[in-house]
C-alpha angles and dihedrals in degrees: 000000000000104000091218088068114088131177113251116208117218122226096241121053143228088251090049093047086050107048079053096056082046083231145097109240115230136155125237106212097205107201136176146109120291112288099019096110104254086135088047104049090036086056087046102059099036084059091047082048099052081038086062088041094254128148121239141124130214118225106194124199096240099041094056092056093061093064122010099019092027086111084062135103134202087261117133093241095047092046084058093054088047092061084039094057091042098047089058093039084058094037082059087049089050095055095041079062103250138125105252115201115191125186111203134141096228106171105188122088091206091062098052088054094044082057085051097054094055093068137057121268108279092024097089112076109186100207100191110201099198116191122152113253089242085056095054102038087047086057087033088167093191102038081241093127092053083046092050099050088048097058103250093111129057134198087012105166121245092027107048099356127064125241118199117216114230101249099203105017108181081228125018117199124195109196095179081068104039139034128247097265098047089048092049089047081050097064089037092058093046087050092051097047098062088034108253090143123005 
């Protein structure tokens, strides 16, 4: 790092941000392959947050491509940086004093640690959405896994690209079980146990 850049400390904390917003930040790290209704339980769950008052933002996979990421590709480097970018986007959230939910794929089990290990212990929240890959391709929202079998789509997670299972997620959520509502009262619950919101 440059050694003309210097950190430069705010008046009010990450402690003070956060007694006024009457919650502990944290980011859930929704992961899971495509199709297997990260985007839909984290929404779920922002809207059941603003709906108690809380303070939170959701950051999806496929939004944050059309502004800040939009300059990467699937490769595997640039879906590294992706994870990088948002890590530090939601470490940012975190010490404002919200709740940031982010829905991303992020196979790799290296870059959702590297996300943990931005933030401080507690702050970090693995919200495994695990839905069998039948199950997603047979829901297949976006028509990417048909794409992807026939050859149109490269490096497409789950097909030609590995995904690696989270091995200890803080919640695990299973939506070919349960229905939206009951998954996003899931993560609420968990959120409510160790006293992220009251």
């Amino acid at each position: 790092m440059n050694e003309n850049i210097v950190w430069h400390p705010s008046e009010v904390d990450k402690q003070q941000r956060a007694k006024q917003k009457k919650q502990k930040p944290c980011i859930l790290w929704f992961t899971g392959l495509s199709g297997s209704g990260k985007s839909t339980v984290a929404n779920a769950v922002e809207s059941k947050l603003f709906e108690a008052g809380l303070h939170s933002y959701l950051l999806d996979g496929d939004n944050v491509r059309h502004g800040i990421n939009k300059d990467l590709t699937f490769s595997d480097e640039d879906r590294v940086e992706n994870i990088r970018r948002i890590g530090e986007i939601s470490k940012l959230f975190v010490d404002s004093g919200l709740i940031v939910l982010t829905a991303f794929i992020s196979p790799f089990q290296a870059d959702r640690q590297m996300v943990r290990d931005l933030v401080e212990a507690g702050e970090f929240i693995e919200v495994f959405i695990d839905t069998p890959i039948e199950v997603c391709e047979q829901r297949d929202p976006k028509g990417l896994y048909k794409k992807a079998r026939q050859g149109e789509i490269k490096h497409f997670t789950g097909i030609d690209s590995p995904y690696e299972a989270p091995l200890n997620p803080e919640i695990t959520v299973k939506t070919a079980e349960l229905n939206i509502e009951e998954c996003a009262e899931f993560v609420l619950q968990h959120l409510r146990d160790r006293g992220y919101i009251g």
